[in-house]
C-alpha positions as CSV (number, residue, x, y, z in Angstrom):
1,X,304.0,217.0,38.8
2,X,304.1,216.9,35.3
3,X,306.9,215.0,33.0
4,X,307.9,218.5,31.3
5,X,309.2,219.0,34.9
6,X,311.8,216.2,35.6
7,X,314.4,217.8,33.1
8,X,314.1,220.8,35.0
9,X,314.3,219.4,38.7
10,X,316.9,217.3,37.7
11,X,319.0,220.0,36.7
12,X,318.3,222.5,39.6
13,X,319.2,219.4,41.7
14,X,322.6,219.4,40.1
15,X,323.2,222.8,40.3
16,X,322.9,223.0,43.8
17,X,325.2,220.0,44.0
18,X,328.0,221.6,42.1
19,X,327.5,225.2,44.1
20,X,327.9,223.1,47.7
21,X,330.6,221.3,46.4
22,X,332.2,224.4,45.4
23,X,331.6,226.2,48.5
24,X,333.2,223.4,50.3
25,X,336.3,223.2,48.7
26,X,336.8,227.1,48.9
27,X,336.0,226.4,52.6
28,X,338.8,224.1,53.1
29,X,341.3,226.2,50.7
30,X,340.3,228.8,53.2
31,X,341.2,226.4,56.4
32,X,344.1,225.2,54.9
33,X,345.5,228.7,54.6
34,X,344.9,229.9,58.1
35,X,346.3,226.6,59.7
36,X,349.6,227.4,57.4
37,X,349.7,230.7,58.8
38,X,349.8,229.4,61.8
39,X,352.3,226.6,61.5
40,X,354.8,229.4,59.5
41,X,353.9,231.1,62.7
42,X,355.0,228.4,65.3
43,X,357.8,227.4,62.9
44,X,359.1,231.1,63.2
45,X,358.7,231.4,67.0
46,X,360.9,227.8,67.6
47,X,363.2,229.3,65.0
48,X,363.7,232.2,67.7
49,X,364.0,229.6,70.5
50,X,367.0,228.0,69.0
51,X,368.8,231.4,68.7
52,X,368.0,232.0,72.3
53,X,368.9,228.7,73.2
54,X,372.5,228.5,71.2
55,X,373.1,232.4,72.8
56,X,372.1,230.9,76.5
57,X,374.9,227.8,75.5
58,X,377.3,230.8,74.6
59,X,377.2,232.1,77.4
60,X,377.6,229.0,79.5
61,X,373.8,229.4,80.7
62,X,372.4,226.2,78.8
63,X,373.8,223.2,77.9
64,X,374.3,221.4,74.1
65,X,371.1,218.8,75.3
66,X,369.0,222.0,75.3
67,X,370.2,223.5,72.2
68,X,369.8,220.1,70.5
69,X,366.0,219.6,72.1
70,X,365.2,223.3,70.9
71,X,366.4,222.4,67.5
72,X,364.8,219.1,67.7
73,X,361.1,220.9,68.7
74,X,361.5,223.4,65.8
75,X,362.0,220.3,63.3
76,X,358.8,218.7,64.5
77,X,356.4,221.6,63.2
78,X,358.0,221.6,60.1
79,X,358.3,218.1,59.0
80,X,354.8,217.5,60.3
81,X,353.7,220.8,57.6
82,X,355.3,219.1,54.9
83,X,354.0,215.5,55.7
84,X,350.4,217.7,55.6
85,X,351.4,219.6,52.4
86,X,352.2,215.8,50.6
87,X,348.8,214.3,52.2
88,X,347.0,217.4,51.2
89,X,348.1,217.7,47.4
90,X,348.8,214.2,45.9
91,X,351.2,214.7,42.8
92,X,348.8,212.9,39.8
């Protein structure tokens, strides 16, 4: 290969680089957007349990330990979505 080329290869090589890096970052944007749908999601659906759990303590059907657990599980999702978020996106 002639020396005129190395300029040339080098830079293709770089290219290519930076346009896989790119597409990889997208790709995780992408990831990281479905999996807080999902969490949103999960957190929304506990949210409902709680309600049906305080209702079902009411009405003498449940007692406080179960309201208290069904709070306590709808805490989880979120705290563990906002250790994520912090991991995620360090503050510079």
């Amino acid at each position: 290969m002639p020396h005129s080329y190395k300029p040339y290869m080098n830079m293709t090589k770089t290219l290519l680089t930076a346009y896989s890096e790119v597409c990889t970052l997208l790709s995780k944007n992408k990831n990281l957007a479905a999996y807080y749908a999902l969490k949103e999601e999960e957190v929304k659906t506990l949210e409902h349990s709680v309600e049906v759990s305080r209702q079902l303590y009411m009405n003498g059907r449940a007692t406080y330990l179960d309201v208290l657990e069904a709070e306590r599980d709808a805490l989880m999702p979120k705290w563990n979505c906002l250790k994520h978020a912090n991991s995620s996106f360090p503050v510079s």
